[in-house]
N, C-alpha and C positions, 0 to 999 in steps of 0.2 A: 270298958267299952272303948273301942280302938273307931276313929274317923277315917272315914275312906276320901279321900283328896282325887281331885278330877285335876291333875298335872296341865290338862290342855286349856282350861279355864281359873286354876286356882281356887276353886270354890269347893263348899262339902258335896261330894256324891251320895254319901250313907256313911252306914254306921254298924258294927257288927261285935259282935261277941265273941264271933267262931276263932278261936284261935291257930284252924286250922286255913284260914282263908288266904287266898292267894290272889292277891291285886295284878291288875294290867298292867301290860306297860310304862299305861299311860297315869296310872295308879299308884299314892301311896298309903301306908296307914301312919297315922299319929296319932298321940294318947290325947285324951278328950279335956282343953283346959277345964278347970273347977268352974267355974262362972258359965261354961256354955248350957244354951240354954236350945234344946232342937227344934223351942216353936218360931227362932229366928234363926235357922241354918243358912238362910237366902243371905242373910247379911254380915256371915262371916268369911273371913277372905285368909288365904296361907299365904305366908310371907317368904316358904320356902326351909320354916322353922316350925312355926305352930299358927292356927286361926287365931284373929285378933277381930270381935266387933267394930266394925263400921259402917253404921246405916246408910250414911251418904256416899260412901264411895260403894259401896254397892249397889244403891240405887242407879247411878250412875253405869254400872258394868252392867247393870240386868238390861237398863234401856237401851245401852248400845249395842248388845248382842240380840239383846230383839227386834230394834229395827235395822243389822244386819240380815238375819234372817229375812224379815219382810221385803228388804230388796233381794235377795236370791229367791223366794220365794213368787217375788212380782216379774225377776227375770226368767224363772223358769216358764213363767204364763207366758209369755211374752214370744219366748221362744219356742214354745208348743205350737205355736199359730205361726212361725215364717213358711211355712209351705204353705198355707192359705191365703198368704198376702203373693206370693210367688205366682201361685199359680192364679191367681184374680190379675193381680198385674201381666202377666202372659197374655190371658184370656182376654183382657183389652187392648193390647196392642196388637191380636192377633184381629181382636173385632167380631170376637166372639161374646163380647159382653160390655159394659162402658165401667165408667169410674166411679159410678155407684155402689158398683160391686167391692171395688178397690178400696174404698171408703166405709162401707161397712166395715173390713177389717179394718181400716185404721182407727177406729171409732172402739171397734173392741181392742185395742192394743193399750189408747189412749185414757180408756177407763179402766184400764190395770193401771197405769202406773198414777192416775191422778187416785187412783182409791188407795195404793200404796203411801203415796204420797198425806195424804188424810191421816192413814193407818200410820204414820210415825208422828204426827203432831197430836194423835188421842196416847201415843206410847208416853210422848212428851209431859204430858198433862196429867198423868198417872201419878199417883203419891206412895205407894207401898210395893214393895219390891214382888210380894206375892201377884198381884194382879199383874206387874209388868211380867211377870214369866210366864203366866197363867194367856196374857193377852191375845184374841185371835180377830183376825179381820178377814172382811169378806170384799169383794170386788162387788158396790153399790153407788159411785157416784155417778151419774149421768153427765154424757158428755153428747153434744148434739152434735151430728155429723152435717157435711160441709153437703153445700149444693154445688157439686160441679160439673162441666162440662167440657166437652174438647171445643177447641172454638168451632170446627163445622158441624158437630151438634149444636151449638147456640145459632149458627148460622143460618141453619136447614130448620128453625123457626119463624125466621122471617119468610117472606113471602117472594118474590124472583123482584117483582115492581118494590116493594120495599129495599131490596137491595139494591137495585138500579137505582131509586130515589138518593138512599144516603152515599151513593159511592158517585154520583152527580154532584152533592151538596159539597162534597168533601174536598171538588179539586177548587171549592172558592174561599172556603171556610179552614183556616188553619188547625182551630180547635177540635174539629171534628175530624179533619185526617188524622190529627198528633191522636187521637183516642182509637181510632180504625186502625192503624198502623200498629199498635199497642196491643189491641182487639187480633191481630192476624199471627203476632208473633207468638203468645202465650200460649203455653203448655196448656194449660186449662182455664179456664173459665168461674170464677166464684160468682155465684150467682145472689148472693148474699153480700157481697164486696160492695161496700160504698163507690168507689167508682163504677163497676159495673153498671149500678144503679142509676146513677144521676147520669151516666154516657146515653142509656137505651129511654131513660126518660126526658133528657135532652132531644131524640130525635122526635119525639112526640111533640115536644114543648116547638119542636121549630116544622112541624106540623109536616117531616117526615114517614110519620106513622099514624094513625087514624087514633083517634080518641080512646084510651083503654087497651088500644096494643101494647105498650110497654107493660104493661101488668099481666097479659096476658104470656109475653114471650118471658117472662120475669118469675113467671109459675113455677 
């Protein structure tokens, strides 16, 4: 029995009889040492001579081409969706839709790769080299998408007299400009952002806003 060598990996491909077989390129054959043994082919490696057993450095070589694979795997997802992040970003700069839309894809972008990410610390944690090549992952971690907004969507929540109130309060209050001024330059708006929060429940707390407004515009 003649071993068939996968030259672009160094590991066994198969294994044949046929005398008449004609390997790849990328292929060669060698005579089969006395001691091999095909229920661990995973863990013989060619040195460019002959396979020589070595469970760890093959475990080794199986988990890093597996989690190779899982990132080109997690890049091609990844990449299947830039025309849906394109055209969502489009579609809100045109004002045809807002950044919720924009967000959802990123939300699915980001649960590829934190599930990839997963999917090589379970490759990690594997003990036998058959499970590492055997291994397959699925895109399952949840990732919670952001609440944002453009600032004149968070704006066009307040009320016209609420806006006159805090933009009154602000030419005496330093603290309260330095956060409106902050508030007017931002790209967007996290509505989840610790500062966000305590700014719009500040204007409550200094009785800019009626009782339970902040939680309301905060929704």
């Amino acid at each position: 029995m003649k071993l068939v060598i996968d030259l672009l990996t160094n590991t066994i491909a198969g294994s044949t009889n046929d005398p008449a077989f004609n390997p790849s390129s990328t292929q060669v054959l060698i005579d089969t040492p006395e001691d091999f043994d095909s229920a661990t082919s995973a863990e013989w490696a060619y040195d460019g001579m002959t396979v020589s057993h070595d469970p760890m450095a093959a475990m080794e070589r199986a988990k890093t081409a597996r989690k190779s694979r899982i990132k080109a795997e997690a890049g091609q997802l990844i990449a299947a969706s830039d025309w849906k992040l394109n055209r969502a970003k489009e579609q809100e700069q045109a004002g045809w839709s807002d950044l919720a839309a924009v967000d959802a894809i990123l939300v699915q972008r980001e649960t590829i790769r934190q599930s990839s990410n997963a999917a090589e610390l379970a490759v990690d944690a594997l003990t036998d080299v058959v499970s590492v090549i055997g291994f397959t992952w699925v895109v399952d971690v949840v990732v919670i998408a952001p609440r944002r907004l453009t600032s004149y969507a968070l704006l066009s929540r307040f009320t016209s007299a609420e806006i006159e109130a805090v933009l009154a309060a602000a030419e005496t209050n330093a603290a309260l400009r330095v956060w409106w001024e902050k508030f007017k330059l931002a790209a967007s708006i996290d509505l989840n952002n610790a500062d966000t929060i305590a700014g719009i429940n500040a204007f409550e707390t200094a009785g800019l806003l009626t009782a339970g407004r902040a939680a309301e515009i905060l929704l």
